[in-house]
Each structure stands twice: as C-alpha cells, then as structure tokens.
C-alpha positions as CSV (number, residue, x, y, z in Angstrom):
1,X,6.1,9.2,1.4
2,X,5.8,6.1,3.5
3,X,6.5,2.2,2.5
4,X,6.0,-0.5,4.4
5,X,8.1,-3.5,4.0
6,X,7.5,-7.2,4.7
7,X,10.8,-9.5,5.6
8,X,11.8,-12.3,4.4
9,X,12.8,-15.9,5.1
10,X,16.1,-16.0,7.3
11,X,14.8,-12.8,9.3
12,X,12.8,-14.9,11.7
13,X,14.3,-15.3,15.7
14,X,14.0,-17.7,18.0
15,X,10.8,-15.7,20.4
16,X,9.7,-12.9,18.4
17,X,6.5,-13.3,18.3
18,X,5.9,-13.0,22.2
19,X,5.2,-9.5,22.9
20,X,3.2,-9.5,20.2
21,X,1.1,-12.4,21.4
22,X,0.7,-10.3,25.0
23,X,-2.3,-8.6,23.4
24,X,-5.7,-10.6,23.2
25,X,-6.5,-9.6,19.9
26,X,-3.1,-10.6,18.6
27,X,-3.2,-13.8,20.2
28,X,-6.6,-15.0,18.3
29,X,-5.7,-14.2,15.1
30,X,-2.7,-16.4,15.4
31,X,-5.0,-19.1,17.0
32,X,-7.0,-18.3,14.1
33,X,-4.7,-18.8,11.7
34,X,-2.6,-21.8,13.5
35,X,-6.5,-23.8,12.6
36,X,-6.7,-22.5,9.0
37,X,-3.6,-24.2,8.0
38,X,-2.8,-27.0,10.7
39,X,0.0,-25.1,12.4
40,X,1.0,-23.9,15.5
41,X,2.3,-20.7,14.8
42,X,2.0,-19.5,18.6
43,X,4.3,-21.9,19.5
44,X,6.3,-21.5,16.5
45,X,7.1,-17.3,17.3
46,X,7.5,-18.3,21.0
47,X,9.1,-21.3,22.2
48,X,10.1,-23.2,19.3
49,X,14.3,-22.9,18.5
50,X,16.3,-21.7,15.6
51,X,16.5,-24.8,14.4
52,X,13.1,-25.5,14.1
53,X,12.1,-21.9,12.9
54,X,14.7,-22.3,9.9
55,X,12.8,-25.3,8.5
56,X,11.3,-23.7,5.3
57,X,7.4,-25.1,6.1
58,X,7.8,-23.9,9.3
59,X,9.8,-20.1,8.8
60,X,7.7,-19.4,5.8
61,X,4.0,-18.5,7.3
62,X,5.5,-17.6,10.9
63,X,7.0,-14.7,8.6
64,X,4.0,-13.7,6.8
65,X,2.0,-13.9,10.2
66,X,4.3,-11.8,11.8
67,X,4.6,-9.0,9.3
68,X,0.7,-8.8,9.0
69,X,0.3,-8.7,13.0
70,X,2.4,-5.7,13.4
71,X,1.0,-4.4,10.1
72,X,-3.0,-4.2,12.3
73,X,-1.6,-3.5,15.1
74,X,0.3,-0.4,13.9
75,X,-2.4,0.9,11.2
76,X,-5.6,-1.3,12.3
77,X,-8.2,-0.5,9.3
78,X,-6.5,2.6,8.4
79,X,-3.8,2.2,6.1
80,X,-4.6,5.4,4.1
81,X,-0.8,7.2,5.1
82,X,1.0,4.4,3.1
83,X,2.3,5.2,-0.5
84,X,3.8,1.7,-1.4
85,X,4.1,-2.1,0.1
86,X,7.2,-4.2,-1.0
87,X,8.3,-7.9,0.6
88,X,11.2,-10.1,0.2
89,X,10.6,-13.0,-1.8
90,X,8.1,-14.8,0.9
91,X,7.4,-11.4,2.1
92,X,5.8,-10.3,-1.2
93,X,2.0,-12.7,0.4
94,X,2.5,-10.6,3.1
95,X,2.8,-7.6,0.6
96,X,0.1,-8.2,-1.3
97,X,-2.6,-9.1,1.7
98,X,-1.7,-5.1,3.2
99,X,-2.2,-3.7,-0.3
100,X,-5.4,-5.5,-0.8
101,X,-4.6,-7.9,-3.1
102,X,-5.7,-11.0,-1.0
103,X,-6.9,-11.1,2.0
104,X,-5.1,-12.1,5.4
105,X,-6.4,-15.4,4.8
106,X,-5.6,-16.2,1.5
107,X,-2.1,-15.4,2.5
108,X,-1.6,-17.1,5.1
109,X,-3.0,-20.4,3.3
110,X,-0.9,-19.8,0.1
111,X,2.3,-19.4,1.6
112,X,1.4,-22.5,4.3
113,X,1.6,-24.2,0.3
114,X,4.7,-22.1,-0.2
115,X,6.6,-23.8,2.5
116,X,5.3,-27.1,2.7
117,X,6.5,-27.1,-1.8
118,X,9.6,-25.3,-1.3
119,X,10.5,-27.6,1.6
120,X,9.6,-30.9,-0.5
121,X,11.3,-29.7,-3.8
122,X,14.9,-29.0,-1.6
123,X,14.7,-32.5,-0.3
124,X,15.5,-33.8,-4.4
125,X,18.5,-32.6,-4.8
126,X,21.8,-31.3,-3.0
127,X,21.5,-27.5,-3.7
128,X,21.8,-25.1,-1.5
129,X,23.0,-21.5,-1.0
130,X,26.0,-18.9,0.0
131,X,26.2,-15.2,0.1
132,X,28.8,-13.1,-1.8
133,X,29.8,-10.4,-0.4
134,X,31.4,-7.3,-2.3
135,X,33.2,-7.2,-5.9
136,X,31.5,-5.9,-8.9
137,X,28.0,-7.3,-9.9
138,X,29.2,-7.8,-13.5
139,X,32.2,-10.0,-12.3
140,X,30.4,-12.0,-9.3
141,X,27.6,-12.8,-11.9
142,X,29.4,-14.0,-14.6
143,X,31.9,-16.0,-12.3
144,X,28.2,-17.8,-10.6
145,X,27.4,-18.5,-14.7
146,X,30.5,-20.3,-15.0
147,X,29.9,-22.3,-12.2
148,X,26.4,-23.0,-12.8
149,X,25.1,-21.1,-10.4
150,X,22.0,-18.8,-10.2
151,X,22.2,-15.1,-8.4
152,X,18.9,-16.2,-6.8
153,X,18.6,-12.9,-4.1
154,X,20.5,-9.6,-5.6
155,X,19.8,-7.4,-2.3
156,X,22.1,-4.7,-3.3
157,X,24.5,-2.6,-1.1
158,X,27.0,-5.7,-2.4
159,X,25.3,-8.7,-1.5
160,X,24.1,-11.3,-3.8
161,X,23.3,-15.0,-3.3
162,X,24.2,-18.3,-5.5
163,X,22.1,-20.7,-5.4
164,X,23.1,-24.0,-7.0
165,X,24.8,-27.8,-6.9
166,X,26.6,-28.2,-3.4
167,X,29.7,-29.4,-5.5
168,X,29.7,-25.7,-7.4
169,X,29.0,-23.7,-4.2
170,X,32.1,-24.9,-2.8
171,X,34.0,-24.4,-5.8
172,X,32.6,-20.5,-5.8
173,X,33.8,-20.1,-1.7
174,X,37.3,-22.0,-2.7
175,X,38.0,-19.4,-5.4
176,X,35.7,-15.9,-4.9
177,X,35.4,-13.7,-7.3
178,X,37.6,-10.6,-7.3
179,X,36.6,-8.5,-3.7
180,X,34.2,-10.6,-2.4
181,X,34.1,-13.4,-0.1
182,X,31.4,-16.2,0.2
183,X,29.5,-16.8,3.4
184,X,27.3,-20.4,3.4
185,X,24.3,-19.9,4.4
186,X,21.9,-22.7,6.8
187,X,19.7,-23.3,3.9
188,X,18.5,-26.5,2.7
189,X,18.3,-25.9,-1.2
190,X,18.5,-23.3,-4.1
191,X,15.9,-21.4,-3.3
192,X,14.8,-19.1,-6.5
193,X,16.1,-21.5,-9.2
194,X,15.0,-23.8,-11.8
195,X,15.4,-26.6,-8.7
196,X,11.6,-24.8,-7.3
197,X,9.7,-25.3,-10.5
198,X,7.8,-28.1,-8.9
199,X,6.6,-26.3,-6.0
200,X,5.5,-23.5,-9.0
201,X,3.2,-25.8,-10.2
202,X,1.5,-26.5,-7.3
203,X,1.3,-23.0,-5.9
204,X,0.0,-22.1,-9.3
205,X,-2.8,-24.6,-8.3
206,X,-3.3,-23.1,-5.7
207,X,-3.9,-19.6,-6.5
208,X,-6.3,-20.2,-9.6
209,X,-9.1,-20.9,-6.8
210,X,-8.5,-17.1,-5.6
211,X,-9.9,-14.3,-7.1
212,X,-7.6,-11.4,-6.2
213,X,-8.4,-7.5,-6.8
214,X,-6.2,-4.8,-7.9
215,X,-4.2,-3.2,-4.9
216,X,-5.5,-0.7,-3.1
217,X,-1.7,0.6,-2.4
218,X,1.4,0.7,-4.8
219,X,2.9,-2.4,-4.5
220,X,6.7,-3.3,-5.8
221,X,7.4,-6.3,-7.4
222,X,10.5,-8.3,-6.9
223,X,10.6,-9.5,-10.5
224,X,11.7,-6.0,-11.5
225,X,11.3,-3.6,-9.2
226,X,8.2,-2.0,-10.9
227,X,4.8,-0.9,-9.2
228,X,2.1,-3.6,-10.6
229,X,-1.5,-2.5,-10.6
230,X,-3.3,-6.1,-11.3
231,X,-3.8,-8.1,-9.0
232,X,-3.9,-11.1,-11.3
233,X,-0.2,-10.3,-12.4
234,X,1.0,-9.7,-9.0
235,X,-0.2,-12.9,-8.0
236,X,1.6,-14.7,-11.3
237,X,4.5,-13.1,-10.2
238,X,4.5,-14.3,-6.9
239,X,4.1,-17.7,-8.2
240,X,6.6,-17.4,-10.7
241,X,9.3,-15.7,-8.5
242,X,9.5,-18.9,-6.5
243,X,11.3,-20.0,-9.1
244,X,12.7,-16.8,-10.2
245,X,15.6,-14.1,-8.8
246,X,14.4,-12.3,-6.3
247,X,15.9,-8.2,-6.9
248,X,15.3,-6.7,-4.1
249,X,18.2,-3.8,-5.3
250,X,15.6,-2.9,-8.2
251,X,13.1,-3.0,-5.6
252,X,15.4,-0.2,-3.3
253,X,16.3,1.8,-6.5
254,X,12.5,2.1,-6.9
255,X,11.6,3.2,-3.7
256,X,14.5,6.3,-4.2
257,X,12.9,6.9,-7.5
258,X,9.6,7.3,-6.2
259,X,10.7,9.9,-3.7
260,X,10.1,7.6,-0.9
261,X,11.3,9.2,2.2
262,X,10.4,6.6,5.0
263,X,10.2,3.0,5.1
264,X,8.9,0.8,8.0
265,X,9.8,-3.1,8.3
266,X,7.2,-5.2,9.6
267,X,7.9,-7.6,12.4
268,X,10.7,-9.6,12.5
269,X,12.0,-6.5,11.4
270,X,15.9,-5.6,11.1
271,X,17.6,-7.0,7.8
272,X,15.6,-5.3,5.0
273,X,16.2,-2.0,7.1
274,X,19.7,-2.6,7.3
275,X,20.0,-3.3,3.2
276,X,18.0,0.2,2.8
277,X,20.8,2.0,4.8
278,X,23.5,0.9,2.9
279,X,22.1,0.8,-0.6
280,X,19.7,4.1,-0.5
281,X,20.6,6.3,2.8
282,X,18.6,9.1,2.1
283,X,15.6,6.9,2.9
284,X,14.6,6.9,6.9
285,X,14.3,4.0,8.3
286,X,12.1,2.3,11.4
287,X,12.0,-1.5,12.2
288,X,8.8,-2.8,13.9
289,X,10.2,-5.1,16.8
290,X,7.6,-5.1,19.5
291,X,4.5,-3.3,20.6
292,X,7.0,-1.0,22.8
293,X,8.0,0.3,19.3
294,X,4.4,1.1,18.2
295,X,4.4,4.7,19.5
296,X,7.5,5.9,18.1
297,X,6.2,4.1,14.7
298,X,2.9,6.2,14.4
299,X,5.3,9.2,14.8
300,X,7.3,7.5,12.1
301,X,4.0,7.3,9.9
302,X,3.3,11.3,10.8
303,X,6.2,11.9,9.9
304,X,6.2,10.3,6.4
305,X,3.0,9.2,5.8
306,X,0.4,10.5,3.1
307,X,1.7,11.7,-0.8
C-alpha cells in the first residue's frame, strides 16, 4: 500500500521550485495561484533566499504549492493507486486538497491565512523553538513541563521540539535532559502552542465559508495519528492543530499499522522521508525532488500502489 506525504515548514530550499516551473502547465498554476492570494510564489521557489523563504507568510503556501505540483504532475487526475495522505503540520492543507477534502484552491487560500496569522501572532511575544535530540520521551517531556515548555512537533525516531519563552529555551539547552542535546532552531515563535490561539480564530473564520467533503483517500491526522473520514472534522483539526502538538510519531506508527509498504514525499521532499527511515524502516521510501525523479516514482507507485 502507497501514502503520499506532504512536508512541512522548515523543508523548503532556496530554488526548488525551478524544475518544476520548466513545464508550462506547472508554471500557470503557480501564476494562478501567485493572483489568488497576492503572492509571488514563482519567485518565491526560484530566486528568492533562505532568508526570505523561512519567513512564516512566505514558507507556508510555497510549501503547500509545491507538494500539490508534484502531487499533478506525478498522478494528474488519477490518484486511484494511493491508500492514505498524511502532512506535517502545514502539510496537512496540502493533505487534505489530494484526498479531496478541499480543493487546490481552498488550500492554497487557507494556508496564505495560515501564514500571514502565524507570522502576526509570533511577532507578540519572544517564543520560539529548539529541537531535542535523543533521551527518553517520558524524561524529555516532563523536563519541557518543568520549564514551561510545550513538545509542539513529536516526529519520532528521538526528536521532539519545545516550543516556549526564549528565557526557558535557553534554560532547557543549558541543562538537557538526560541523552539528548538541544539544537535552536531559525524560528521566529512557538509554533503549536497556546501563543497561536489568535491566528486559530481567524483561520476558524476562515474555513466556516468552505464547505469541505469527506476524503476520497484515507487521510492521517496529526492530532492522533488516526484516519478521519469527515471532512468537517479534518478541517477543525487543521484549525485546531495550529495551536495544538503536531505527532507526526503517531502518524508513522499508523502508517506501519496499516500495512503501509511505500511512502512518497511530495516536493520539497527529504525530511519526512528521512524520519520514516529511522522510526519505521520497513516502510520504502521515495522523495519527489524534481521532474527527473518522476519516472522512477511511477515505478515507485507500481510497485506499491493499489490495496
């Protein structure tokens, strides 16, 4: 059985979207969708830096763009060989458009809102976040309680993120917990915390003038882990994980459970294939880079595709 996987934020590089962009088709959709939400996403996955890629408003629907390009380019209308559809946190629009959920558009539009909220709740306060690495989960999450810190990301195969006060994260990097070490990471706020719940609100907003429909693929929440079959509750969750941890090691346990044997990540593809290697190595593995990939992919799919 196939899944198809949808990065998110951080996975985005400086360029990635210019091979994509080489095809005509490719290139108006992102024109297309640079109009519907006042961006320039072209530019964005082609010339713009790191710097300006990492800026939440900015990384946020160049991701979701990206993941549903190489998701038409690799299965156009057909999409019949896939079993389930999970994303990373921002990921989980991109998710939910390939399952059927909402369409490309609504996507792209919600998570424009996503980045713009996200971004403008950060700027309030000095939060941001760092990456522990190793130890037990028990004793790395009771030692981020103490500190007041959230385990906002819990990506398995030993990684989990704090997200917090500035002050606190410094305290958790002077003094780890046992096994680990912290790693800062370039992120301006405490992403999947309390610290979001104003950009909940207006995403919420947002999403009562969409009327979604139940997926047409499986799709893996990051609230739990679990397959959700409404449409209206995978959208709440979506909202409500912007605020929320994202468990992305439930999600991995899930897709082992399943009997998933093959999972593709769509474009910027690499980290979420790299966390499936470590945490669950049984499951094969393909990341979407460029078009030159696209022909070992649909072996991929053959390979794995269908129930």
């Amino acid at each position: 059985m196939l899944a198809i996987l949808a990065p998110g934020q951080g996975s985005q590089t400086p360029g990635f979207l210019t091979p994509w962009l080489e095809d005509s088709d490719s290139a108006a959709q992102i024109a297309h969708w640079s109009s519907l939400i006042d961006l320039d996403l072209a530019r964005l996955g082609t010339t713009a830096d790191a710097d300006e890629i990492r800026d939440t408003a900015n990384a946020q629907p160049l991701l979701v763009a990206g993941a549903l390009l190489g998701t038409a380019r690799l299965f156009a209308s057909d999409t019949s060989a896939i079993s389930y559809v999970a994303g990373h946190s921002v990921g989980e629009l991109a998710a939910a458009a390939i399952a059927g959920v909402i369409s490309n558009d609504d996507a792209i539009t919600l998570v424009r809102t996503r980045g713009i909220e996200m971004a403008k709740a950060a700027s309030v306060a000095q939060t941001g976040m760092s990456a522990v690495l190793g130890g037990e989960r028990d004793v790395v999450v009771a030692a981020l309680s103490a500190l007041g810190l959230t385990a906002a990301n819990e990506n398995g195969a030993g990684q989990i993120v704090a997200a917090g006060d500035i002050a606190a994260l410094a305290q958790l990097a002077e003094n780890p917990p046992a096994g680990a070490r912290v790693r800062p990471l370039a992120v301006a706020g405490a992403f999947h915390t309390a610290v979001m719940q104003p950009a909940v609100s207006v995403l919420a907003a947002k999403v009562r003038a969409i009327t979604p429909k139940d997926p047409a693929l499986a799709i893996l929440s990051n609230k739990d882990g679990t397959v959700v079959d409404s449409g209206e509750e995978i959208l709440a969750r979506i909202v409500g994980q912007v605020a929320g941890p994202v468990r992305w090691d439930l999600c991995m346990e899930s897709l082992a459970a399943l009997g998933v044997t093959g999972v593709i990540e769509m474009p910027p593809a690499g980290t979420l294939v790299g966390l499936v290697k470590r945490a669950t190595p049984d499951i094969e593995t393909f990341a979407l880079k460029s078009p030159d990939d696209l022909a070992a992919a649909r072996e991929f799919v053959a390979k794995h595709g269908g129930n």
